[in-house]
C-alpha positions as CSV (number, residue, x, y, z in Angstrom):
1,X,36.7,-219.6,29.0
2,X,32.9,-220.4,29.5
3,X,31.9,-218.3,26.3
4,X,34.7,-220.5,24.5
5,X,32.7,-223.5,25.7
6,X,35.2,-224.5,28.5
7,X,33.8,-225.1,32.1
8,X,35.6,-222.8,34.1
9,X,35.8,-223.7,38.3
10,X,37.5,-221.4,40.7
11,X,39.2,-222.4,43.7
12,X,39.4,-219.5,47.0
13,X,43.2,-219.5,46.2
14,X,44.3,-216.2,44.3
15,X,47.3,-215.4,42.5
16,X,49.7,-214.3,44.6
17,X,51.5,-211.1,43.7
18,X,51.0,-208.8,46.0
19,X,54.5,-207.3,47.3
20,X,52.9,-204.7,49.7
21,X,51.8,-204.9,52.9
22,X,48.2,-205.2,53.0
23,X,45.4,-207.4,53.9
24,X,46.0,-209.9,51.2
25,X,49.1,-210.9,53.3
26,X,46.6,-212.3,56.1
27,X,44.1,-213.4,53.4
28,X,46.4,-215.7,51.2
29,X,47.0,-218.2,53.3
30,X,43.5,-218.5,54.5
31,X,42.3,-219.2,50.8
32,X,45.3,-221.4,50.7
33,X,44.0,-223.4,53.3
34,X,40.5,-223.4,52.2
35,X,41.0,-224.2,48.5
36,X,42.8,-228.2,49.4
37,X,39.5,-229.3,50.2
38,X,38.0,-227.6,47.5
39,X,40.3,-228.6,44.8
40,X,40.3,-232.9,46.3
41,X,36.6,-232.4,46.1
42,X,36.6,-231.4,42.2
43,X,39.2,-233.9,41.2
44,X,37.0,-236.3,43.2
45,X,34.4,-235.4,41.6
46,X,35.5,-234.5,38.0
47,X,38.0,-237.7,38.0
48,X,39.9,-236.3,35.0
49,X,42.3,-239.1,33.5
50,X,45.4,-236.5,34.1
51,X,46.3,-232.6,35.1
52,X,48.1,-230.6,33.4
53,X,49.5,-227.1,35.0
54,X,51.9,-224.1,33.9
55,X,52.4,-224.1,37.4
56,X,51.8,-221.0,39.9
57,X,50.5,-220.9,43.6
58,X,47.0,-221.8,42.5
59,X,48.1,-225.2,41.0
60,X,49.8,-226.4,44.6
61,X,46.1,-227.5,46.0
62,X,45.3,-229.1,42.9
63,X,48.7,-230.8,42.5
64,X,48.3,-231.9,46.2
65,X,44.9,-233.4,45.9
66,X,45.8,-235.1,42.5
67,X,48.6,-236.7,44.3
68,X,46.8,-238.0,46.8
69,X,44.4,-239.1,44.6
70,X,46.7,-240.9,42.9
71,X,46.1,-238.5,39.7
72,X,48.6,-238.5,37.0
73,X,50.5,-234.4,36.6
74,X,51.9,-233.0,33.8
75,X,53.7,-229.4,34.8
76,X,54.8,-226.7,31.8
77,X,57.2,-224.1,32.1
78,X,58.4,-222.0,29.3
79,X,60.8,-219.5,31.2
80,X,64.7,-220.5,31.2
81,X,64.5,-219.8,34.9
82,X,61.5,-220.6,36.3
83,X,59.5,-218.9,39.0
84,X,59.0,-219.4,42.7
85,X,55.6,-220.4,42.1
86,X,56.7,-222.9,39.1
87,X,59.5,-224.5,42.0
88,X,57.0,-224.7,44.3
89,X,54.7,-227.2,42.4
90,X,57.0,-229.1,40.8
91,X,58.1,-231.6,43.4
92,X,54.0,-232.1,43.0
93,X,54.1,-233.1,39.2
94,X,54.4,-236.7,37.7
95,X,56.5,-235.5,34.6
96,X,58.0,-231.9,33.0
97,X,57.6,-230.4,30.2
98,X,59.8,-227.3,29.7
99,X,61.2,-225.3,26.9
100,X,65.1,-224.9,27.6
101,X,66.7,-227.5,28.9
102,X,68.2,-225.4,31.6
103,X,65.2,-225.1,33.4
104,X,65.2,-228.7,33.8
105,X,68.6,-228.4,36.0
106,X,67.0,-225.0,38.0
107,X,63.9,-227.1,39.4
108,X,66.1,-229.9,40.2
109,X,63.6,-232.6,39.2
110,X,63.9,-236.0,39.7
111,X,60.6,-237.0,37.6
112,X,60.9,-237.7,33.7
113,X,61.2,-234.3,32.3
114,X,61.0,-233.2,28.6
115,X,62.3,-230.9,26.2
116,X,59.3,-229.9,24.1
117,X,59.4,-225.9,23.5
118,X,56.4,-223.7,24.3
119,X,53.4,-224.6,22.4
120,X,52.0,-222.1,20.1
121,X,49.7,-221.1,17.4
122,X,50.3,-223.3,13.4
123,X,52.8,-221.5,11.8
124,X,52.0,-223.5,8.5
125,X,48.4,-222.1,8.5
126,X,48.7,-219.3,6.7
127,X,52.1,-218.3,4.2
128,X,53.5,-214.9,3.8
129,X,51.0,-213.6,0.8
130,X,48.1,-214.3,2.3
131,X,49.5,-213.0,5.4
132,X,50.2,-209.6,3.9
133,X,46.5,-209.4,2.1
134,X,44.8,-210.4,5.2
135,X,46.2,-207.4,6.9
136,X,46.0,-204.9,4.0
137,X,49.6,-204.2,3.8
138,X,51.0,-204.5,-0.5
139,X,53.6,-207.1,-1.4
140,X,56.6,-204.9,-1.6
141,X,57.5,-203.2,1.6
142,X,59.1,-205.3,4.6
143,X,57.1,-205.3,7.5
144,X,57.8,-204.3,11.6
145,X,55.4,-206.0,13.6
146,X,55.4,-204.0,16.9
147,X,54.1,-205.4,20.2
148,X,54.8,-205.1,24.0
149,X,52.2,-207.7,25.7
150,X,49.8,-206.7,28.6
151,X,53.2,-205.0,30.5
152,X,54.4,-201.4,30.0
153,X,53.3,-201.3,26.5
154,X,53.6,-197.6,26.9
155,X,56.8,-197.4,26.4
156,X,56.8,-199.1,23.2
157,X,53.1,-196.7,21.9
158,X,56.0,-193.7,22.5
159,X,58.9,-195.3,21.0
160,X,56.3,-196.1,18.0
161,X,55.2,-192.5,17.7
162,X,59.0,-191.0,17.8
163,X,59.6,-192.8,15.0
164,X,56.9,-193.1,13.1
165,X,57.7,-190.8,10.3
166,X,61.1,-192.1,9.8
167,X,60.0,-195.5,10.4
168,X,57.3,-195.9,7.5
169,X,59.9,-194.7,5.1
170,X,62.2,-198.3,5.8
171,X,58.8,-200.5,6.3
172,X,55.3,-201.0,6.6
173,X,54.6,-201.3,10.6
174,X,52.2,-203.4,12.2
175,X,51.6,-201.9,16.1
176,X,49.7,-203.3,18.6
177,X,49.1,-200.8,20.7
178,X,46.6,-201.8,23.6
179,X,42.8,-200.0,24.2
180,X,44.7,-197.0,25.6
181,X,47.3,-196.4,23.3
182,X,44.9,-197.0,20.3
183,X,43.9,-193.7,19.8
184,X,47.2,-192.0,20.0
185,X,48.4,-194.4,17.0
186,X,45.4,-193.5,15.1
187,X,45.7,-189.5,15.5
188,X,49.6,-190.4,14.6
189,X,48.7,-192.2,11.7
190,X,46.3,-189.2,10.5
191,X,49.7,-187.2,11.2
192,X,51.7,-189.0,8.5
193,X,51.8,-187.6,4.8
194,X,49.0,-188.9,2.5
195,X,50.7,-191.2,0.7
196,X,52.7,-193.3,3.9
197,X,49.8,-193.6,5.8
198,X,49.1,-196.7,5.0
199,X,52.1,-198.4,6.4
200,X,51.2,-197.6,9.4
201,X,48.7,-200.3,10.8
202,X,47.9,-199.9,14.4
203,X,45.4,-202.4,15.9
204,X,44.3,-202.5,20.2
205,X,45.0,-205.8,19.8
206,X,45.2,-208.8,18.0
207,X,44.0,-211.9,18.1
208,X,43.4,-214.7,15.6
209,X,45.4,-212.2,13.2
210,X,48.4,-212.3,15.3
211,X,49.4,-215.5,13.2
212,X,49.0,-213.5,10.1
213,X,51.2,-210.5,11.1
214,X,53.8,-212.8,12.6
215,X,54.3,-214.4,9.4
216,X,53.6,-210.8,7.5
217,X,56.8,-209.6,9.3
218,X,60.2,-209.0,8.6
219,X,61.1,-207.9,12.2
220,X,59.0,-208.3,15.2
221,X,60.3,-205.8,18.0
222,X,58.4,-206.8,21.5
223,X,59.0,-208.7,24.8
224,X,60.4,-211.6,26.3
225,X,57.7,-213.3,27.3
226,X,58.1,-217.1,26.5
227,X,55.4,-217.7,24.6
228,X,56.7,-214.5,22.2
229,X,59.9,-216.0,21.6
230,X,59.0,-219.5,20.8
231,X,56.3,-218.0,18.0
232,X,58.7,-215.5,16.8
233,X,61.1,-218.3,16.5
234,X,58.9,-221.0,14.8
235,X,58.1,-218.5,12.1
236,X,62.0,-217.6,11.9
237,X,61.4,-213.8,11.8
238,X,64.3,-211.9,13.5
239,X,63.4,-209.7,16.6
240,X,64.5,-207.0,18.6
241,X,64.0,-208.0,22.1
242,X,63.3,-205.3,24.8
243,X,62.8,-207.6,27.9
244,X,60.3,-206.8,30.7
245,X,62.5,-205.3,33.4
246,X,60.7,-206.8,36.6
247,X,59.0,-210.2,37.5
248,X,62.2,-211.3,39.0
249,X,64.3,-211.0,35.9
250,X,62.9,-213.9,34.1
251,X,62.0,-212.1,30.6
252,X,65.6,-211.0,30.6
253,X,67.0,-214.6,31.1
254,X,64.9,-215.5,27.8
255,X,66.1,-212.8,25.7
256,X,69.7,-214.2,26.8
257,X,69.3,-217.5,24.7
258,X,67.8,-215.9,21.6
259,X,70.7,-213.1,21.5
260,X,73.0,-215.6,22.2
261,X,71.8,-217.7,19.2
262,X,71.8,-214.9,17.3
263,X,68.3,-214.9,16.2
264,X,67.7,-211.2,18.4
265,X,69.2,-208.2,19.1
266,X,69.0,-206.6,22.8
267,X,67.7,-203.0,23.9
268,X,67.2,-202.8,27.8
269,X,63.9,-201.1,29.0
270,X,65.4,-198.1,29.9
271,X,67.3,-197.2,26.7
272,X,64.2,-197.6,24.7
273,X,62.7,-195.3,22.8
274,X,62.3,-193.9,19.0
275,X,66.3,-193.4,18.2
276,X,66.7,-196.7,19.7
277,X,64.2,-198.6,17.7
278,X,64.8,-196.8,14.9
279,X,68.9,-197.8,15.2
280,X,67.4,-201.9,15.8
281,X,65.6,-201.7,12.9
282,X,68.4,-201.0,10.4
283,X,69.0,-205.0,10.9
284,X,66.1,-204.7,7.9
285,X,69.2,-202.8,5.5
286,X,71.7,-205.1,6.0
287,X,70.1,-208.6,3.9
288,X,73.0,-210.5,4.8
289,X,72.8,-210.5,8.9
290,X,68.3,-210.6,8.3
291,X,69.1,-213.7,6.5
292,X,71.9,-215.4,9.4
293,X,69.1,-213.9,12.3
294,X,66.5,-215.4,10.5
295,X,68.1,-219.0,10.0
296,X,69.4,-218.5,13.6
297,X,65.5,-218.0,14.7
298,X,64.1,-221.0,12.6
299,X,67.1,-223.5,14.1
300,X,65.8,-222.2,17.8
301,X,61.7,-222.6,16.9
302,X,59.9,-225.7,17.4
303,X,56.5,-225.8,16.0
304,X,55.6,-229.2,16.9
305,X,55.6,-228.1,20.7
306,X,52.2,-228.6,21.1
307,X,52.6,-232.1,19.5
308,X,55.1,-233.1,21.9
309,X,53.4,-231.5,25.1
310,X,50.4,-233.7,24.1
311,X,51.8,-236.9,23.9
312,X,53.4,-236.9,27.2
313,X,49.8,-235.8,28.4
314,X,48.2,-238.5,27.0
315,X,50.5,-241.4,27.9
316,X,49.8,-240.2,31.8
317,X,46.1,-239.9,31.4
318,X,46.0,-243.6,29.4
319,X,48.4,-245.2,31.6
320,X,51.0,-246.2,29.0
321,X,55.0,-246.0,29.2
322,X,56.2,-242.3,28.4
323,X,57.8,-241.8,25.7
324,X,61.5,-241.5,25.5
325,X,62.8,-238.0,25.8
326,X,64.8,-237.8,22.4
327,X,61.6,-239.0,20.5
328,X,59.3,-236.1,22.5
329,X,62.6,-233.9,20.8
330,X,62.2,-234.7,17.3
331,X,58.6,-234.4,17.5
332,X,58.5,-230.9,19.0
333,X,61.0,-230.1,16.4
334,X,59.4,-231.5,13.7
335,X,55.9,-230.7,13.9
336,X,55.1,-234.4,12.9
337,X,52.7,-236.8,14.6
């Protein structure tokens, strides 16, 4: 954040995941205790016109001092079912913004709470052409964008190379494939014969091209995370879904409500590898179920999240009415401001 330009100040309070037992279990609730009086001296100091949190155990000392401080919260939550850490502030927040309406009914809140879907990058700021030439991939072939986030994306680098020389037969594949994997995908890319390497595009990561190769592709295959979902959506691009097996089943709770749209297909964790991604992606040879995922993904998507997230922010921080729920709706399905 500070080489962005953003001032960036930490409070004693870390995240808390440790499971194990170890010093950390002792530790945590120090920091916790020391981080209220840091975090009512920032907001004292800082006086922001309003908060706005995703949440998490770092966000309760914050939340606390805000309130007493009689500092407007906004809390986001983009899971279906949200987290302990997520429950654990929101009693704190002054309005909700989540992106299925069931998570709305799991925290059991009794401040305003809106609808508003997970906001994302502009899927309108770049089209499919220019997409496709960005990346170096021709105009004919239909494109598998492959990703696994920051989480076991080993699995999906070896699933990848299986495949591979199958895979570039049906379709130009975009893989992102992480710093360690990276050079595994290139020496498997020098593997392929001349004249298919260059379907096979794997990059460590991407970033600002990430909107290009989402609306480059024809199938995304990745995770469950929410922000995935709602992009993968909002550019209507069908996916195969391979939830994230751990983190208290949340990713798999996600996946449930795009498969049950029909906008993805499922493949647990465990079952996936090369045969299995190879038998997902035959969704790309059948034009008439591609077409009834990808309406089914558009009808899910709403681009205009970030729209709608910032409207509720800015009536708490400028002290006017919030807006009514169905209008923060349209808006986050629309786009429109």
């Amino acid at each position: 954040m500070p080489p962005s330009g953003i001032p960036l100040h930490r409070l004693a309070l870390r995240s808390l995941r440790s499971t194990e037992a170890s010093v950390h279990l002792v530790l945590d609730p120090v920091r916790l205790v020391a981080s209220a009086p840091q975090a009512l001296a920032l907001l004292a100091r800082l006086r922001p016109a309003a908060v706005f949190t995703t949440g998490g155990y770092v966000a309760v000392p914050v939340l606390a001092a805000a309130s007493l401080l009689r500092i407007p919260t906004l809390l986001w939550d983009g899971n279906v079912v949200p987290g302990r850490s997520v429950r654990a502030t929101a009693r704190f927040a002054t309005a909700l913004a989540v992106s299925h309406p069931e998570t709305v009914a799991a925290l059991g809140a009794r401040c305003p709470s809106y609808v508003t879907g997970t906001p994302i990058r502009d899927p309108a700021t770049v089209d499919r052409e220019e997409a496709r030439e960005r990346l170096g991939i021709p105009p004919d072939p239909r494109v598998v964008l492959v990703f696994g986030g920051s989480q076991a994306v080993a699995r999906f680098s070896a699933a990848v190379t299986g495949a591979l020389p199958r895979l570039v037969e049906r379709a130009a594949v975009v893989h992102v494939t992480g710093d360690d994997g990276y050079a595994a995908a290139l020496a498997a890319r020098e593997a392929l014969p001349e004249g298919l390497r260059e379907r096979y595009r794997p990059y460590p990561f991407l970033r600002e091209e990430m909107t290009a190769a989402l609306a480059a592709a024809d199938l995304v295959v990745g995770r469950a995370g929410a922000s995935t979902l709602a992009e993968v959506a909002a550019f209507g691009v069908p996916m195969v879904v391979v939830p994230y097996p751990h983190a208290a089943g949340h990713q798999r709770a996600n996946a449930a409500a795009l498969v049950a749209a029909g906008a993805a297909e499922l493949v647990a964790d465990e079952d996936f590898d090369a045969e299995a991604l190879l038998r997902a992606t035959a969704i790309l040879d059948d034009p008439r179920r591609h077409l009834d995922m990808s309406a089914a993904a558009r009808a899910m998507g709403r681009p205009g999240a970030s729209a709608a997230v910032t409207e509720v922010l800015l009536a708490l921080a400028e002290r006017r009415p919030l807006p009514p729920a169905a209008e923060v709706e349209v808006l986050a399905a629309r786009g429109e401001r």
